[in-house]
DSSP file (Angstrom, degrees, kcal/mol; ACC not computed):
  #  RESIDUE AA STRUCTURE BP1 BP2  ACC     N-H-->O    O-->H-N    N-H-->O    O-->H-N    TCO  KAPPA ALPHA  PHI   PSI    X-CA   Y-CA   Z-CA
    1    1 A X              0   0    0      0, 0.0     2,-0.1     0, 0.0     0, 0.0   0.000 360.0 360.0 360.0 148.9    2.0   82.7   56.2
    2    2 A X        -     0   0    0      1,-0.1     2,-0.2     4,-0.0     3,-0.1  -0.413 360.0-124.7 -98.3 158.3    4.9   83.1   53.8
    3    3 A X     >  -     0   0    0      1,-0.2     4,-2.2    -2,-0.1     3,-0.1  -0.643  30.1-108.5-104.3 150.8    5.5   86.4   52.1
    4    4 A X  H >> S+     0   0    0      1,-0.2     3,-5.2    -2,-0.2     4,-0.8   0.789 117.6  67.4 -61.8 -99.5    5.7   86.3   47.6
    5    5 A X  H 3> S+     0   0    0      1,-0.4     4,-1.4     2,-0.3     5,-0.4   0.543 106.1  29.8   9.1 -59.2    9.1   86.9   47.9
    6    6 A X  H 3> S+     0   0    0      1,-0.2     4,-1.8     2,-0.2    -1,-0.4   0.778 115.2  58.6-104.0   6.3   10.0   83.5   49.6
    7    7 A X  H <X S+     0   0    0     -3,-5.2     4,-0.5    -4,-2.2    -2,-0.3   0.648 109.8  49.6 -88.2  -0.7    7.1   81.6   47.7
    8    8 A X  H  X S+     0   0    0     -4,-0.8     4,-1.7     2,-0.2    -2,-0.2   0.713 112.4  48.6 -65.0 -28.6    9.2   83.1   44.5
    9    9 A X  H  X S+     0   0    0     -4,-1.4     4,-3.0    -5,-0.3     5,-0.4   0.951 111.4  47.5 -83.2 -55.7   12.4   81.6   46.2
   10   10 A X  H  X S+     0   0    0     -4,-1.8     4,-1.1    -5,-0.4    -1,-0.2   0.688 113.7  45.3 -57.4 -18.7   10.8   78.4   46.7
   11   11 A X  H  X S+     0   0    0     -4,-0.5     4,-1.9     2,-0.2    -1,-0.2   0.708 114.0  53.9 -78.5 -50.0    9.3   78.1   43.0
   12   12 A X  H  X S+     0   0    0     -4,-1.7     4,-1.9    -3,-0.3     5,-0.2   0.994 108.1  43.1 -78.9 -64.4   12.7   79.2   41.8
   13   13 A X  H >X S+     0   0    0     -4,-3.0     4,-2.7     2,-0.2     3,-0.5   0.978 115.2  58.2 -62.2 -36.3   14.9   76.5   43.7
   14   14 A X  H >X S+     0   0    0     -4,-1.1     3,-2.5    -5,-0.4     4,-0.8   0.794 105.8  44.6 -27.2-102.4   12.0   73.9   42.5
   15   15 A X  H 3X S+     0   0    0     -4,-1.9     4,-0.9     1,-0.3    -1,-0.3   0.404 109.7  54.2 -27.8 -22.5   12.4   74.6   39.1
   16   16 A X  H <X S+     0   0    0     -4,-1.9     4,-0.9    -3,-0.5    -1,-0.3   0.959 112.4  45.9 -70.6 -50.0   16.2   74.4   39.2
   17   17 A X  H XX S+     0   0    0     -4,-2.7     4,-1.6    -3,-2.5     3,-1.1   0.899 111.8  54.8 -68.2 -46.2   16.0   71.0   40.8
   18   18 A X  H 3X S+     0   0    0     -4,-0.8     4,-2.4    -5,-0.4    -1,-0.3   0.938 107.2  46.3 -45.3 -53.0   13.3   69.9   38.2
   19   19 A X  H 3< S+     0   0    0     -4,-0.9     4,-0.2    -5,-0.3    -2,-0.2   0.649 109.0  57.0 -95.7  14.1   15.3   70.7   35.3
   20   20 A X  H X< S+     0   0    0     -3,-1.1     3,-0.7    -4,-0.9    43,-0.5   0.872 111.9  47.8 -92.8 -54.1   18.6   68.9   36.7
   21   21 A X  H 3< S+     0   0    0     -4,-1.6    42,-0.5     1,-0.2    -2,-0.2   0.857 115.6  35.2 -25.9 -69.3   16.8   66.4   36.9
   22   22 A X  T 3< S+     0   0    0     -4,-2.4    -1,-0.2    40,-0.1    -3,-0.1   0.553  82.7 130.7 -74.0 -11.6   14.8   66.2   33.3
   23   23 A X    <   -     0   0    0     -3,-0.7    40,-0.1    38,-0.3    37,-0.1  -0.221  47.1-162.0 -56.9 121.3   17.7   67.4   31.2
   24   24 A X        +     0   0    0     38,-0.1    38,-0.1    -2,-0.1    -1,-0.1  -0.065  46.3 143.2 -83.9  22.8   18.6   65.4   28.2
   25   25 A X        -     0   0    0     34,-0.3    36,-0.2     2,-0.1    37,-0.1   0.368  63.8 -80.8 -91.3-146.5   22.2   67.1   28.1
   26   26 A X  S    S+     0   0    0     34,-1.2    57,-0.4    35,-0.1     2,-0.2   0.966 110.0  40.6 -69.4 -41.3   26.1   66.0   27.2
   27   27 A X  E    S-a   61   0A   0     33,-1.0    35,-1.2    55,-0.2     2,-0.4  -0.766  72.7-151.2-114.1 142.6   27.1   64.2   30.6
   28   28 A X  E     -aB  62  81A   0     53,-0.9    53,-1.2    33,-0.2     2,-0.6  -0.937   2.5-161.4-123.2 124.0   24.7   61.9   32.6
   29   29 A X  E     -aB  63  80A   0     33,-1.5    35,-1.1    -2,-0.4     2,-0.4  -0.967  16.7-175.8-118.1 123.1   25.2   61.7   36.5
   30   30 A X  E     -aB  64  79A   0     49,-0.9    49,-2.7    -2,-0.6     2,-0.3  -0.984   6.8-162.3-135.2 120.7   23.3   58.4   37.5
   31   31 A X  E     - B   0  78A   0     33,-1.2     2,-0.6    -2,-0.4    47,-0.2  -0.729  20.8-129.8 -91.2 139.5   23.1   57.5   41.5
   32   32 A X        +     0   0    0     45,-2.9    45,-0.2    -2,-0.3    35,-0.2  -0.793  29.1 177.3-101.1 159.3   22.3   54.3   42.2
   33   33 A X        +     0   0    0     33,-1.2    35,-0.2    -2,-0.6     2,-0.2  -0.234  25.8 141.5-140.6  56.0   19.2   54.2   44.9
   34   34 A X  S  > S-     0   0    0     33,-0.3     4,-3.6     1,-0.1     3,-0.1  -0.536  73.7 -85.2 -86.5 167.1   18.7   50.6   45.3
   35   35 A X  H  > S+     0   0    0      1,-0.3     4,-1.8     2,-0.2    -1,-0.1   0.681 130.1  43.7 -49.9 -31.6   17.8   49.7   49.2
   36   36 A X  H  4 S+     0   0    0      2,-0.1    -1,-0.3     1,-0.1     4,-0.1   0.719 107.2  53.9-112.4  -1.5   21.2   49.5   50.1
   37   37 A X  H >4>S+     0   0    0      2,-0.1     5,-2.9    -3,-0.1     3,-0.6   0.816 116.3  42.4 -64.7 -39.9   22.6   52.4   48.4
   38   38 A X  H ><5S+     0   0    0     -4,-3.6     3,-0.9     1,-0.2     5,-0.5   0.968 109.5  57.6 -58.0 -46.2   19.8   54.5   50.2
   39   39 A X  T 3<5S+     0   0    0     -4,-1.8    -1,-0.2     1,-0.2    -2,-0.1   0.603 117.3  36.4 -63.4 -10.5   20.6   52.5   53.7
   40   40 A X  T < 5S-     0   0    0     -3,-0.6    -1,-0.2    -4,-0.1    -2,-0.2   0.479 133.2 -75.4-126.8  26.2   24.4   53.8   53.3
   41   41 A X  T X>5S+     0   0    0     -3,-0.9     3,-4.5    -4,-0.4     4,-1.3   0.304  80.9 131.9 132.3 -16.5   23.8   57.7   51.7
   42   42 A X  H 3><S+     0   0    0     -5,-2.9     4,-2.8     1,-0.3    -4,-0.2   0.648  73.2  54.3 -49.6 -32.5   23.0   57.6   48.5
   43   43 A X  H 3> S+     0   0    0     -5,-0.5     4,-0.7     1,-0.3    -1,-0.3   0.614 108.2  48.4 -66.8  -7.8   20.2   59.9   49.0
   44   44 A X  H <> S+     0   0    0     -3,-4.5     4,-1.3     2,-0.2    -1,-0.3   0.657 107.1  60.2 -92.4 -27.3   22.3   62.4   50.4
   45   45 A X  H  X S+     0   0    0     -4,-1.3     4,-2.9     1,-0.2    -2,-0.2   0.894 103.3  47.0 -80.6 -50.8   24.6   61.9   47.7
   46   46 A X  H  X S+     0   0    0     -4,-2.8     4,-1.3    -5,-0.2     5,-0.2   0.840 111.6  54.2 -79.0  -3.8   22.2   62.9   45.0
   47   47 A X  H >X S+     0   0    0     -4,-0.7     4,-3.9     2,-0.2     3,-3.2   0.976 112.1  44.6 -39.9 -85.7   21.1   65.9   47.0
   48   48 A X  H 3X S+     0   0    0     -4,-1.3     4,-2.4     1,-0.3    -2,-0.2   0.540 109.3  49.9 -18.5 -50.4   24.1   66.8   47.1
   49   49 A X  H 3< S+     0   0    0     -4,-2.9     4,-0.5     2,-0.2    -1,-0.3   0.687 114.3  47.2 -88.8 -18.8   25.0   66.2   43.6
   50   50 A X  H <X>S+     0   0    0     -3,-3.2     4,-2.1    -4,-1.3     5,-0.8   0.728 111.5  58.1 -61.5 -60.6   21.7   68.3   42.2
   51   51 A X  H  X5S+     0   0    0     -4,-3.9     4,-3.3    -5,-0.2     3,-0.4   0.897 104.5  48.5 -39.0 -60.1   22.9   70.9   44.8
   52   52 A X  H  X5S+     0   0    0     -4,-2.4     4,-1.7     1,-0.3    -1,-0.2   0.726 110.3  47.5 -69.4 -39.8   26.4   71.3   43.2
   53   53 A X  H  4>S+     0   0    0     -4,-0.5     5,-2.5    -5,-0.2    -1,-0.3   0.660 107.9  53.9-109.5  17.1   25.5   71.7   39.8
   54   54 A X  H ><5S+     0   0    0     -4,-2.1     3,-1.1    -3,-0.4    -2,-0.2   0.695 109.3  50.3 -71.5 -59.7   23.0   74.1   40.6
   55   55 A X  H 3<<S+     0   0    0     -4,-3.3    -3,-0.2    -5,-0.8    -2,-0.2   0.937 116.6  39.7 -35.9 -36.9   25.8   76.0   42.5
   56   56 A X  T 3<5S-     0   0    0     -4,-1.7    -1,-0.2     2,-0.1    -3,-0.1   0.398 109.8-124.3-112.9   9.2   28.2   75.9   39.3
   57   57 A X  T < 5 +     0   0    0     -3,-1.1     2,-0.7     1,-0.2    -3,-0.2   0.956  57.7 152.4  68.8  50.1   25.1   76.5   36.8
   58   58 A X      < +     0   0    0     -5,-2.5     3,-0.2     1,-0.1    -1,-0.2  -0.898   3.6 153.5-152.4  75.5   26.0   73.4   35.0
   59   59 A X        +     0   0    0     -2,-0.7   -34,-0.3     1,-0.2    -1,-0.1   0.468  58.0  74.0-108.1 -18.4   22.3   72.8   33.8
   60   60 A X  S    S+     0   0    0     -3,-0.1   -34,-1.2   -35,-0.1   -33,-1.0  -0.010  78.3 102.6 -91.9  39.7   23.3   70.7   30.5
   61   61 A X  E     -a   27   0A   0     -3,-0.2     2,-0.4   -36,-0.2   -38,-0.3  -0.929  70.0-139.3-136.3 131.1   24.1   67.7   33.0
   62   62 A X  E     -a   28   0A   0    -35,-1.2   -33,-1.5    -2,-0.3     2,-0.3  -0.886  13.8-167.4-105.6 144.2   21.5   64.7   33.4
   63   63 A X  E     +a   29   0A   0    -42,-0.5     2,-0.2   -43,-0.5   -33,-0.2  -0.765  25.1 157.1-120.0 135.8   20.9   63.5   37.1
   64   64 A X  E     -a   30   0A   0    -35,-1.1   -33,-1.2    -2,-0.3    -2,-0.0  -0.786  30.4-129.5-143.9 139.2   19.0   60.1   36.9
   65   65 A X        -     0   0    0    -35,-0.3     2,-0.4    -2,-0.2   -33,-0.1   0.284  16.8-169.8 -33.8 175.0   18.7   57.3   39.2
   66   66 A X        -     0   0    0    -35,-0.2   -33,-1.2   -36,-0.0     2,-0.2  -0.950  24.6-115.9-165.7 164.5   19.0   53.4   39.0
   67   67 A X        -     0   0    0     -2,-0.4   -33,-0.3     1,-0.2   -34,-0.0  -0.447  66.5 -33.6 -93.7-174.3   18.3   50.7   41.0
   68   68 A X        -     0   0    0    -35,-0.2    -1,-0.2    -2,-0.2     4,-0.1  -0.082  37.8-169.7 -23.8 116.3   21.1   48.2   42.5
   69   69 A X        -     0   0    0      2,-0.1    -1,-0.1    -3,-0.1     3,-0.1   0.544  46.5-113.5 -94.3 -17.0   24.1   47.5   40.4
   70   70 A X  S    S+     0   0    0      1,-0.1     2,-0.3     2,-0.0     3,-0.1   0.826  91.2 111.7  74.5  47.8   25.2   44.6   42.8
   71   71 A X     >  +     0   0    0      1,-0.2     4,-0.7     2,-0.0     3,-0.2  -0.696  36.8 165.4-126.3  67.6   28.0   46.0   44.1
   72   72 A X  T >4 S+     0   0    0     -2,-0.3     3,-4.6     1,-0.2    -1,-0.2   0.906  76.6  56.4 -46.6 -89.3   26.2   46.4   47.9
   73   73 A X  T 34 S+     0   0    0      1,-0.3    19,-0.2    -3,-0.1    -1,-0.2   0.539 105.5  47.2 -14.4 -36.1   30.1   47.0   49.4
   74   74 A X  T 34 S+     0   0    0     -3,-0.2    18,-1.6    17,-0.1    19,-0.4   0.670  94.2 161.6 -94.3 -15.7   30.8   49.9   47.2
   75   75 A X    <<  +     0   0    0     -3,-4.6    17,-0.3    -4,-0.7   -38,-0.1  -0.107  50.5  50.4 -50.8 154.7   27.5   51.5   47.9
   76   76 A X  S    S+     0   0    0      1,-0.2    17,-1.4   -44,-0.1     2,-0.4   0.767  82.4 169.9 -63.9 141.0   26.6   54.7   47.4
   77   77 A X        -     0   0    0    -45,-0.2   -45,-2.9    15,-0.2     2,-0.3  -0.934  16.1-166.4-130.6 159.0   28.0   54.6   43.4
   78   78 A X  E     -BC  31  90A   0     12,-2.6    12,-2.3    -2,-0.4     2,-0.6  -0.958  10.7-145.2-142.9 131.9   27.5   57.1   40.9
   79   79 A X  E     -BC  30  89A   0    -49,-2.7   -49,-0.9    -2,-0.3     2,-0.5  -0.836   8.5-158.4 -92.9 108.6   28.1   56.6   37.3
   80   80 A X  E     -B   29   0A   0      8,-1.7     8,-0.5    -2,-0.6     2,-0.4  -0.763  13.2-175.4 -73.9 139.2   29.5   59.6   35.2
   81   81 A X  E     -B   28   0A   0    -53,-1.2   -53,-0.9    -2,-0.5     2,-0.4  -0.989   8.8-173.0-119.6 136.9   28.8   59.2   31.7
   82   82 A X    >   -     0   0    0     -2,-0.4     3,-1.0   -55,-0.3   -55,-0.2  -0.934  47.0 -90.5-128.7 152.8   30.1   61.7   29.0
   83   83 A X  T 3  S+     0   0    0     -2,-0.4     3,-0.1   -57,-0.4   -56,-0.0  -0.509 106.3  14.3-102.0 125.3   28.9   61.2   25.6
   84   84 A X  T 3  S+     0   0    0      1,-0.3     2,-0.3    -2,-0.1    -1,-0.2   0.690 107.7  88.4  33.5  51.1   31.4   58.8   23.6
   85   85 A X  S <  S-     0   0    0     -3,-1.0    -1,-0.3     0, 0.0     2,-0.2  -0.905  85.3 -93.9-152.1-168.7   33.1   57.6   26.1
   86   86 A X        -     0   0    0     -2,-0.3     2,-0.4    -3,-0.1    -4,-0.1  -0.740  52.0-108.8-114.2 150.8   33.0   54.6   28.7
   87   87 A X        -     0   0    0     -2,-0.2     2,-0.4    -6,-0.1    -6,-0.2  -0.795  19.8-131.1 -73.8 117.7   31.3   55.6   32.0
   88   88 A X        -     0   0    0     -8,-0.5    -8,-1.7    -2,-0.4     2,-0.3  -0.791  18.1-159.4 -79.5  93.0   33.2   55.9   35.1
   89   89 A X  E     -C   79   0A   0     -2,-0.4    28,-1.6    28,-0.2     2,-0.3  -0.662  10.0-159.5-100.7 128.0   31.6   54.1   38.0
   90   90 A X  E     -C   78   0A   0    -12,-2.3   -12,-2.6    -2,-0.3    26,-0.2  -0.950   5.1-143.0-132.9 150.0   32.7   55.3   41.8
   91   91 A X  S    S+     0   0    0     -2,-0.3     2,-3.6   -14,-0.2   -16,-0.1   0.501  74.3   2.4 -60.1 172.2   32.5   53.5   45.0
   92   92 A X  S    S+     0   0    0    -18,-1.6   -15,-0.2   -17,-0.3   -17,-0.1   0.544  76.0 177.4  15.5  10.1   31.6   54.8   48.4
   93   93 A X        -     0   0    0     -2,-3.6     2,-0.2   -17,-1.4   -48,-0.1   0.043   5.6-172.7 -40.6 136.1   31.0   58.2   47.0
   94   94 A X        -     0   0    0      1,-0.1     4,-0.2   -49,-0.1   -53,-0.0  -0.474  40.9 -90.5-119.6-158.3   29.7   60.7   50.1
   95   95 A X  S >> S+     0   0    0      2,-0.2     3,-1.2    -2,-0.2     4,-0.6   0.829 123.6  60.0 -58.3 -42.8   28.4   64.3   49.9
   96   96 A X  T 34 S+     0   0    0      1,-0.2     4,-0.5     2,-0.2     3,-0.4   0.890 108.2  43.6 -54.8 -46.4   31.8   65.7   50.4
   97   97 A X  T 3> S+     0   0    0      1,-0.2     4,-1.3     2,-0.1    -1,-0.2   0.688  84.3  87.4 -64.9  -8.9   33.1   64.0   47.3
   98   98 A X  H <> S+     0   0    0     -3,-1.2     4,-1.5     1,-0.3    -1,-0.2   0.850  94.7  42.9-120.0 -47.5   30.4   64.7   45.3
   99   99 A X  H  X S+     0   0    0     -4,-0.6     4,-1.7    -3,-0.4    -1,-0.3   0.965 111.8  54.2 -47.3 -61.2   32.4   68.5   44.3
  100  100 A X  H  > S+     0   0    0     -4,-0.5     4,-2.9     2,-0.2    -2,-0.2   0.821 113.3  42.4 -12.5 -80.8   35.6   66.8   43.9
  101  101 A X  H  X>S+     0   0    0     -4,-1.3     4,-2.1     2,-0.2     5,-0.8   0.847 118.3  44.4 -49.6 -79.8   33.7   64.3   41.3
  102  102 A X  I  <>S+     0   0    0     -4,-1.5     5,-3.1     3,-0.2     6,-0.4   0.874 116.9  49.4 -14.7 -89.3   31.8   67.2   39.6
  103  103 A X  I  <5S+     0   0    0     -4,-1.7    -2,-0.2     3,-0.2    -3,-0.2   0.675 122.1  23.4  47.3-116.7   35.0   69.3   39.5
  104  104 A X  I  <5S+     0   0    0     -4,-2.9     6,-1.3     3,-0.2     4,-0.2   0.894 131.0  40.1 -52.7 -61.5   37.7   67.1   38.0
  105  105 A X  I  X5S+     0   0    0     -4,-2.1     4,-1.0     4,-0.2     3,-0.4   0.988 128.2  22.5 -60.1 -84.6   35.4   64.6   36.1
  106  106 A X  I >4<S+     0   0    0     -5,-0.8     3,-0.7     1,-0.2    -3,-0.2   0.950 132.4  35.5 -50.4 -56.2   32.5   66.9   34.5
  107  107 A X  T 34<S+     0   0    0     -5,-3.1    -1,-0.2     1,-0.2    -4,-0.2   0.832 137.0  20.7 -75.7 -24.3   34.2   70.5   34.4
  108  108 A X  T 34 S-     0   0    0     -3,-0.4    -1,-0.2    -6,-0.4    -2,-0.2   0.074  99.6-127.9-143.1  16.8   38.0   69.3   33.6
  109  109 A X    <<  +     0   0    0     -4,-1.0    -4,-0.2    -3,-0.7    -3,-0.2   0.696  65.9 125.7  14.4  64.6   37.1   65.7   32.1
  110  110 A X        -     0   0    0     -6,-1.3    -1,-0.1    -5,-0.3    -4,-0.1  -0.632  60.9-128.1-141.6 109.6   39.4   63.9   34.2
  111  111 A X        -     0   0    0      1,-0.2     2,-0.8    -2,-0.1     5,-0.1   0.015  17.8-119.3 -38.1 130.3   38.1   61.4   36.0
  112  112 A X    >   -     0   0    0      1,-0.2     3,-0.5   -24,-0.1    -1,-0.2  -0.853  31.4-167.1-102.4 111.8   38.8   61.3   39.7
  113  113 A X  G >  S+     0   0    0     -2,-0.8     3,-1.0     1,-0.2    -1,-0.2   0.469  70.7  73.2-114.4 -23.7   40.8   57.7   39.6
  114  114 A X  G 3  S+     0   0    0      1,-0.3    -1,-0.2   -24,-0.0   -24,-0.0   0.252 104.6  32.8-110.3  34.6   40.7   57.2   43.8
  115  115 A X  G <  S+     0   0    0     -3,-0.5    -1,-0.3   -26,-0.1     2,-0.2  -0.044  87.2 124.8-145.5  43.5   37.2   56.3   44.2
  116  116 A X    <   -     0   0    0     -3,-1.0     2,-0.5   -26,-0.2   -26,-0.3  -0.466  59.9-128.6 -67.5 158.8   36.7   54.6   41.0
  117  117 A X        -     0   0    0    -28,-1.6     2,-0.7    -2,-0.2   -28,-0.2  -0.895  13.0-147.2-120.6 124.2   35.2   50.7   41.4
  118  118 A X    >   -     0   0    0     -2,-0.5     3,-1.9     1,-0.1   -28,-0.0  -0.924   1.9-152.7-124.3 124.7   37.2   48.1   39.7
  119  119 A X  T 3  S+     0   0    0     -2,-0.7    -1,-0.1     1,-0.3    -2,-0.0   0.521  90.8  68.6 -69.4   1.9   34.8   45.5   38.6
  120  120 A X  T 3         0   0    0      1,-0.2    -1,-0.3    -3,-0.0    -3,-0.0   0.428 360.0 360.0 -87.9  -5.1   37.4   43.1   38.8
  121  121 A X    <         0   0    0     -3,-1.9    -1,-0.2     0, 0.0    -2,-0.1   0.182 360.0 360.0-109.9 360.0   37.9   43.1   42.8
């Protein structure tokens, strides 16, 4: 049986992860989680990517999902979007980048340019 104390803890990391999720805020973080994004991390990526801006308190940040973008080869992508500006799609993204990305892009609005996807390839 669990003690109140860690069913408070567990309520409390819920809720964080619930409202990264449901947040309507400035920047949009969008995973794609089509079948072959999942089959190469993607879920690990958006852990990952919920985890980190829980860490940095960075609660005015929308996490949503997608399906397939059709870029199979580039799986796992995540799209930043920042409000009036064009969205920044990277490729292979893994958990480990997923601070990097956060970081540079969201916290210091510069886009991390060496896992960007150029739709032209």
């Amino acid at each position: 049986m669990r003690s109140l104390e860690e069913l408070k803890a567990i309520k409390e990391k819920a809720e964080k992860t619930i409202s990264v999720r449901e947040n309507t805020g400035a920047s949009t973080i969008t995973v794609a989680m089509g079948t072959c994004g999942i089959s190469n991390g993607a879920r690990e990526v958006l852990t990952a990517v919920i985890e980190e801006l829980n860490t940095r308190g960075l609660a005015n940040i929308h996490v949503t999902q997608t399906g397939c973008p059709g870029l199979c080869h580039k799986e796992p992508i995540v799209t930043v979007t920042v409000p009036g500006k064009n969205p920044y799609m990277y490729g292979k993204v893994t958990p480990e980048n997923v601070k990097k990305i956060i970081v540079q892009h969201i916290v210091n609005n510069q886009p991390v340019t060496e896992w960007l996807v150029n739709l032209e390839e």
